[in-house]
N, C-alpha and C positions, 0 to 999 in steps of 0.2 A: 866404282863410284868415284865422284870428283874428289876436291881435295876439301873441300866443305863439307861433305856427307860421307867421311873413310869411312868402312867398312867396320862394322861393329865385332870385336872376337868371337869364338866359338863361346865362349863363356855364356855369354847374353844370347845368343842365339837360340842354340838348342835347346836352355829349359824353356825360353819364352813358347818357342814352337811346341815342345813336350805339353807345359801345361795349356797352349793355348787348344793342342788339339783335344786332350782330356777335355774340356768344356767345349769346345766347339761340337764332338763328335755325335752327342745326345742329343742336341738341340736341332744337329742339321737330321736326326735320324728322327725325331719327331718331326720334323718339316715335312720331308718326304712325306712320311706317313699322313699328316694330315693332307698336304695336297693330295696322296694317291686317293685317301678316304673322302676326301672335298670330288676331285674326279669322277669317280667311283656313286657317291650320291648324285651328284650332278646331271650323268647318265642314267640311272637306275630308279632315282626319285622324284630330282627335283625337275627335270624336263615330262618324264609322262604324267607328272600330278599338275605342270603350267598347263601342258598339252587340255588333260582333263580338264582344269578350271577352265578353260578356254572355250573347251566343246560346251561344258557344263553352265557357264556365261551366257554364249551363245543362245543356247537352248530355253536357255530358263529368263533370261533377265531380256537380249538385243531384238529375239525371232517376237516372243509375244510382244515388246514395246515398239516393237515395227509394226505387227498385226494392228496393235490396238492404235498405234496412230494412224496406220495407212485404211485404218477399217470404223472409227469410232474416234481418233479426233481429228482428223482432216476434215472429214465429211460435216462434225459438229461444227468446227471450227468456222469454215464456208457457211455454214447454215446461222451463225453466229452474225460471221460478217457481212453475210443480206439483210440477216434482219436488223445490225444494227444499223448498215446503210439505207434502208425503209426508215427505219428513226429516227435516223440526223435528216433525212430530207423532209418526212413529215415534221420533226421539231423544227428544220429552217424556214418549212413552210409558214409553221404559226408566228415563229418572232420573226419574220417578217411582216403577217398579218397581224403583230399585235405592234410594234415599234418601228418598223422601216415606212409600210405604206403608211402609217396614221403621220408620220414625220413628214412623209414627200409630199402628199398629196393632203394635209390637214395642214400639218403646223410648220411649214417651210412657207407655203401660200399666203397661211393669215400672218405670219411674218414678216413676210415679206412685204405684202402689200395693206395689212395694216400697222405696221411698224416702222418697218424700214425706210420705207415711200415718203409717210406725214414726216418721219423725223430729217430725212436727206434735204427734204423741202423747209424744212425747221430752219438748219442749221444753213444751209446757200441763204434763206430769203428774207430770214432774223437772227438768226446769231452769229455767224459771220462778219454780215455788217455793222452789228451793235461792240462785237469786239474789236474790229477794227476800229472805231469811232473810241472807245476806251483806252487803247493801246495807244491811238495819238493823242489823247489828252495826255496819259503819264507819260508819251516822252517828252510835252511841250510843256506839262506843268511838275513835274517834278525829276526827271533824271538829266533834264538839263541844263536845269539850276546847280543839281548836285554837280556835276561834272565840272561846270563853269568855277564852281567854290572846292571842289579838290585843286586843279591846276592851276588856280589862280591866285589861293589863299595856301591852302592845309602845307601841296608841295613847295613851294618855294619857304616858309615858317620850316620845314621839317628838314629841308636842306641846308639852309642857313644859319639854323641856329640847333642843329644834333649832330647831323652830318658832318659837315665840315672840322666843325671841333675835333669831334674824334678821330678824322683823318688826322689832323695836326699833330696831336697825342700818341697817336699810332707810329707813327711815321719819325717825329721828330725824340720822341723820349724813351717808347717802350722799345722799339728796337734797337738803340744803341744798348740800350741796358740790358736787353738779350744777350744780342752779341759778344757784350763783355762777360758776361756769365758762363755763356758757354764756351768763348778761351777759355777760362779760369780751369772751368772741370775737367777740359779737355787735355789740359797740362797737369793737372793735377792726378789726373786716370793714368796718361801717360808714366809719370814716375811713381806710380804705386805699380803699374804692371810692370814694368823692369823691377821693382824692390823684391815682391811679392811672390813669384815664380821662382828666383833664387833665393829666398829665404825658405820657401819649402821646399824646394829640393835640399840644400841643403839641411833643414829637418829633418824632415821625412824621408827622401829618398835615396839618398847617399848614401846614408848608414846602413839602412837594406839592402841597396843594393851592393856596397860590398861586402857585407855579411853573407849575400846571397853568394858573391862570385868569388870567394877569397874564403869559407869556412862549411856551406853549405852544401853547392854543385859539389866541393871535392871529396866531401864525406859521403854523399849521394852515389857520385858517380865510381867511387872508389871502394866503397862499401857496401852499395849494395846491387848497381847495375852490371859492374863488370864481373864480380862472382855471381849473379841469377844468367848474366850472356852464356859463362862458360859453363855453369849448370845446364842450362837448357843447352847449348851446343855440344856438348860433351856426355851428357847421360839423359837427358829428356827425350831429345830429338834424336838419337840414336835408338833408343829403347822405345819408343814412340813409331819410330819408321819400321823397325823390327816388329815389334806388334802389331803393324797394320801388314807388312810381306804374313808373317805370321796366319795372320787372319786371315788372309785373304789364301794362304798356302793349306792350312788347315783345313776349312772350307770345302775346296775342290777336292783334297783328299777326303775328307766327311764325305762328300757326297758321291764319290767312289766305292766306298765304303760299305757306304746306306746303299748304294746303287747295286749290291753285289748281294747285303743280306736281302734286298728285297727282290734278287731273281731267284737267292737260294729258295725264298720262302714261296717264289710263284713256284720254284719247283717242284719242291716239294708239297705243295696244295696243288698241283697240277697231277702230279703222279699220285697223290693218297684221295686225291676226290673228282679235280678233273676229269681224267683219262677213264676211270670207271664211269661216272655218269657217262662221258662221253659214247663210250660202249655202250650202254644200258641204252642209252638215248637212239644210235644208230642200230643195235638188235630193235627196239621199240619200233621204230622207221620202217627197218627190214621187213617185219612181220606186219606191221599193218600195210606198206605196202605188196608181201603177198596175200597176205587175208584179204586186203581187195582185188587181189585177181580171181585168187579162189570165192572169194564171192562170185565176183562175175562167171568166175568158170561155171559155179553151179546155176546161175541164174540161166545163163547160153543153155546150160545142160537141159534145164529145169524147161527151159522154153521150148527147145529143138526139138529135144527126145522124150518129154513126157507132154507138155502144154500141148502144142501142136497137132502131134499124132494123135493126143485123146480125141482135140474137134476135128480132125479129118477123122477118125473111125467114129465120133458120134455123130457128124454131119452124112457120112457116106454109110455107115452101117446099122447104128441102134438108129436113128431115126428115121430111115425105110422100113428097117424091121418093126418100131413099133407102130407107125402107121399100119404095116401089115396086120400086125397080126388086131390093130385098133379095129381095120374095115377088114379083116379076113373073118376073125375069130371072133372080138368082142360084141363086134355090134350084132353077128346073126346070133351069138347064146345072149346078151340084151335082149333083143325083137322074142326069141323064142321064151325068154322069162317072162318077160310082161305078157307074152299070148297066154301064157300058161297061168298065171297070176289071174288073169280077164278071166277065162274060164273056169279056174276055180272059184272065183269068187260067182259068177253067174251060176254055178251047179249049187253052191254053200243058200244061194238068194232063192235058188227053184226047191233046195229040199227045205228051208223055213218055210215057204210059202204050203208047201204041201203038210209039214206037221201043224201049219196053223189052220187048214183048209180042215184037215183028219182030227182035229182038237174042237174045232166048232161043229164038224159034224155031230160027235161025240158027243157036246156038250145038249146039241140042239136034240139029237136023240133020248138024253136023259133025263131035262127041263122040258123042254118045248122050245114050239115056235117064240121066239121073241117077239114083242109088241111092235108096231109101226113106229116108227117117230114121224111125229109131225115138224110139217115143217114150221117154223120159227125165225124170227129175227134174230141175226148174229148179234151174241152178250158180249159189249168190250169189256176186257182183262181188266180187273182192279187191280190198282197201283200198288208194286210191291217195291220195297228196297232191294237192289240185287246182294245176294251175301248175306241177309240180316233179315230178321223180323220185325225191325221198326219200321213202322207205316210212313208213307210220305205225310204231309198236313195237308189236311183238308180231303185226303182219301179212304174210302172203303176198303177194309184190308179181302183178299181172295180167301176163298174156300181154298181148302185142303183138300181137295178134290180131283182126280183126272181128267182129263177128254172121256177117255173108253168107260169111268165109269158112269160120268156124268151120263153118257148116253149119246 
């Protein structure tokens, strides 16, 4: 250091550094901490939640207010300003037909030519000339009389007997009497302001000022600036400059510090939680990527060796075979069931007809011959409900009777 800033002893040094680093050392270790934790959010929160408001923005509030203007109010909009430009040209259309043509071609015309015309003609071919004939009478009978009796009466009276005077007076009495007036004060201001100036200084000023330079400055400057100089140059600003080396020395060591507890702490959170997820994370990896192989393996498998070969042997083997055996086997025992079905049931139809043949003989042996029937006109069926014995309305209900008995 110079000779103005010596070096302050070991005394003042080391406790200011001691206790500057005790307070510095917490403050810089919560600093860290909140910047790593401000960092740390920053990445983790508060960017994928802007990110999301942004998508979410987007989506919800800029896409639809795009939609709806580019779909619903553009379109209205346009259709707005047709129809208000149909408006304004049919509203210019009317106040023109109701104020412009009734103006040009109504009241511009009868204006004109009944108004304007008679009056133009009025004022060239009568009143013109009647004003001029006016205008020379009052200059020949009264503004030239007046004129004649100003300059020839009023001013000359008003010069001669106001004017003049008061030059004389002016000229000959008031201004010496000025003049001497104003020497008078002029010399009179003159030795008041030489009096006046030293009679207050010496009042007023003198006295203060050597009270100021002769009892004041030396108890000031002696009492109390050059002990507060050597104070501050002597323990202020030595202890002051130390305190900021201090600070600023602390500081970097704090952050040293903090810089070392917070690798111990990454370390150890790396090696007690890290490093295992990590593991857990790449076994996890591992096996999902063989489980998708081994998927695939069985899938290839599943395809090659079972899918495949089943439709080539059901394509090339069961569905020859069962066409075969469909037209070898099925369809001649089909054909031969239905034949055999037909003529059962034709043998079942031939021995009814003989028990009914061998039942009426019998009966006809043990009765007799049955009557003839005559012939007759066919009886339509009375109307039944089907299901039920309510009659339809308006119909005859049937007998309870057969065909065979009936006859």
């Amino acid at each position: 250091m110079s000779l103005e800033n010596p070096t302050p002893p070991a005394l003042i040094r080391v406790p200011v550094r001691i206790v500057v680093l005790v307070a510095v050392l917490p403050v810089r270790m919560a600093w860290d901490a909140l910047a790593a934790g401000g960092r740390l959010l920053d990445r983790a929160l508060l960017r994928p939640a802007g990110r999301g408001l942004e998508w979410l923005f987007d989506h919800a509030v800029v896409l639809p207010a795009r939609w709806l203007h580019r779909r619903l109010l553009a379109p209205a909009g346009r259709g707005i300003a047709i129809g208000a430009g149909w408006l304004g040209r049919g509203l210019e259309w009317l106040l023109r037909a109701a104020f412009v043509w009734p103006w040009r071609y109504v009241v511009v015309p009868v204006a004109r030519y009944g108004v304007a015309v008679p009056a133009g003609w009025l004022y060239r071919r009568v009143l013109s000339p009647l004003g001029a004939g006016c205008l020379f009478l009052l200059e020949k009978l009264v503004l030239v009389p007046l004129a004649a009796l100003f300059r020839h009466v009023l001013a000359p009276l008003f010069r001669y007997g106001a004017a003049a005077p008061a030059v004389w007076l002016y000229r000959r009495v008031l201004v010496p009497l000025g003049e001497g007036l104003g020497w008078a004060f002029r010399q009179a201001g003159r030795g008041l302001g030489r009096l006046l100036p030293r009679l207050g200084l010496a009042l007023f000023v003198w006295p203060w000022a050597g009270l100021w330079r002769y009892v004041v400055a030396p108890a000031v400057r002696y009492g109390i600036v050059l002990p507060a100089g050597w104070l501050w140059k002597r323990v202020l600003a030595p202890v002051g400059r130390e305190a900021r080396d201090a600070l600023a020395l602390c500081w970097r060591v704090a952050g040293f510090v903090s810089r070392a507890v917070g690798r111990g702490l990454k370390w150890l959170a790396w090696n007690l939680l890290g490093r295992p997820l990590v593991h857990v994370w790449h076994g996890l990896r591992w096996c999902g990527r063989h489980l998708v192989h081994v998927w695939r393996g069985l899938r290839w498998c599943g395809r090659h060796l079972v899918a495949r070969p089943a439709a080539r042997i059901r394509a090339s083997v069961l569905r020859p075979a069962g066409h075969w055996v469909r037209d070898a086997l099925w369809a001649p025992a089909r054909r031969a069931a239905v034949e055999a079905g037909h003529a059962a049931k034709d043998a079942l139809a031939s021995a009814r007809a003989a028990v009914r043949k061998a039942r009426r003989d019998a009966r006809r042996a043990l009765v007799g011959a049955a009557r003839p029937v005559e012939p007759r006109e066919p009886v339509a069926a009375r109307a039944r409900t089907l299901g039920s014995t309510t009659n339809v309305s308006g119909a005859v209900p049937a007998p309870e009777i057969s065909l065979r008995k009936r006859g």
